[in-house]
N, C-alpha and C positions, 0 to 999 in steps of 0.2 A: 305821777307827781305826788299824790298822798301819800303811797308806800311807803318813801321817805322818810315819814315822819314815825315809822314803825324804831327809826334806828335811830331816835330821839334819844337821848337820856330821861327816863319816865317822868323821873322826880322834878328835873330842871322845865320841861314840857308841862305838865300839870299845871305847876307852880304859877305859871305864865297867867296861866288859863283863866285857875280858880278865883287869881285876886286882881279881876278886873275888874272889882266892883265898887260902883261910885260911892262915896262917903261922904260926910260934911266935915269939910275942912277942919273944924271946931271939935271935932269927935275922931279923933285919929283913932283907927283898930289896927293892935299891936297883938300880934298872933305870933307868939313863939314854938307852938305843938310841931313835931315835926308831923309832915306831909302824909293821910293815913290812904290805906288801898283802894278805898270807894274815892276819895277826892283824887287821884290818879285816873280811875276808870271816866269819871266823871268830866276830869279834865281834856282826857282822849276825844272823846264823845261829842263836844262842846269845840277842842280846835277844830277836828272834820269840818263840821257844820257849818262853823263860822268861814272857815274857808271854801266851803261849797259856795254857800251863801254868797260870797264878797265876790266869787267867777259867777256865777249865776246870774247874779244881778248886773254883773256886769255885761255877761254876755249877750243879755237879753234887749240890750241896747243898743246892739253891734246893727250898721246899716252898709250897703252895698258900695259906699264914698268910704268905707273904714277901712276897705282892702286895696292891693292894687299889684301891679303883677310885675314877678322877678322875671326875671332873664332866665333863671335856668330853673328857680322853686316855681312855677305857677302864682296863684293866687297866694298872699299875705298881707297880714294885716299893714296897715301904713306905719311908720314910725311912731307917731301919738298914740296910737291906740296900743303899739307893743311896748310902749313906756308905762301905760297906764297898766300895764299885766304886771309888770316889773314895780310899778309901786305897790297894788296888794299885794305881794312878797314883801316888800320890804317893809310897808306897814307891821305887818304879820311880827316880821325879826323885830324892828322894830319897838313897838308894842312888847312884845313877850321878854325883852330885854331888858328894856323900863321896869316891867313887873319883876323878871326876877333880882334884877339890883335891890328892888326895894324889900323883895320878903326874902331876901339871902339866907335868913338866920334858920328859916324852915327847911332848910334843904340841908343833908349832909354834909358833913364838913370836905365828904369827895368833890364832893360837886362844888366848891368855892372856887377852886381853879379853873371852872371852865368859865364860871361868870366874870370873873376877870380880865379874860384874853378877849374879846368880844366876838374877833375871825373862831376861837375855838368853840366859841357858843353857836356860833352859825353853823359851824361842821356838825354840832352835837343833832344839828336838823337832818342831817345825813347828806348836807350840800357838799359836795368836794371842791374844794378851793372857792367855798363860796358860790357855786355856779347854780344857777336852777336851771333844768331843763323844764325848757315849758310845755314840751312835747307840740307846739305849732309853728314849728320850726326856726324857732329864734331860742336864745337863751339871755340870762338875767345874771349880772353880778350884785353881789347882796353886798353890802358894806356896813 
């Protein structure tokens, strides 16, 4: 499921990343510098985790009433709980979307086009039409 994010667009992925950071409404920071190679690395480093983090934590809440059994998969989770898998994704796009709307100007003028289309910004995550495979045997449309 991370591998995905290898086939990111670097600079639109960073970008997401770097400028999640809270400000006081009164003190707006206007950062025009384009995007440099350690805030990239940096940015990489920081999605993983946060995404570890967000399954982890979630995981780690998972109780035996969370599952319940298919017909032909075995054990899965119940609906609710495969919704809630599907909203850390989409928090994630989300999130990283908001961000790069608002520091556009940091990114290449390549990369304007993709934050435009929004389905093109999701692909740029390496989801093909959108889909996540959650690898637990359901999948996610991201919108």
């Amino acid at each position: 499921m991370l591998k995905k994010l290898k086939k990111i667009n670097i600079s639109i992925f960073c970008l997401t990343l770097m400028f999640g950071v809270v400000v006081h409404a009164d003190e707006p920071v206007v950062n025009n510098q384009p995007l440099t190679k350690a805030e990239i690395q940096q940015g990489i480093l920081v999605m993983k985790q946060d995404l570890h983090d967000r399954i982890d934590a979630w995981g780690a809440n998972l109780k035996a009433e969370d599952f319940e059994r298919g017909i032909f998969s075995g054990r899965q989770l119940n609906k609710q709980k495969r919704q809630e898998v599907c909203g850390i994704f989409q928090g994630v796009i989300d999130r990283s979307y908001k961000l790069a709307v608002e520091n556009k100007a940091r990114l290449p003028e390549s990369d304007h086009k993709i934050i435009e289309d929004r389905n093109l910004f999701i692909q740029s995550f390496g989801y093909k039409n959108n889909i996540v495979d959650t690898q637990m045997g359901f999948n996610c449309r991201l919108r």
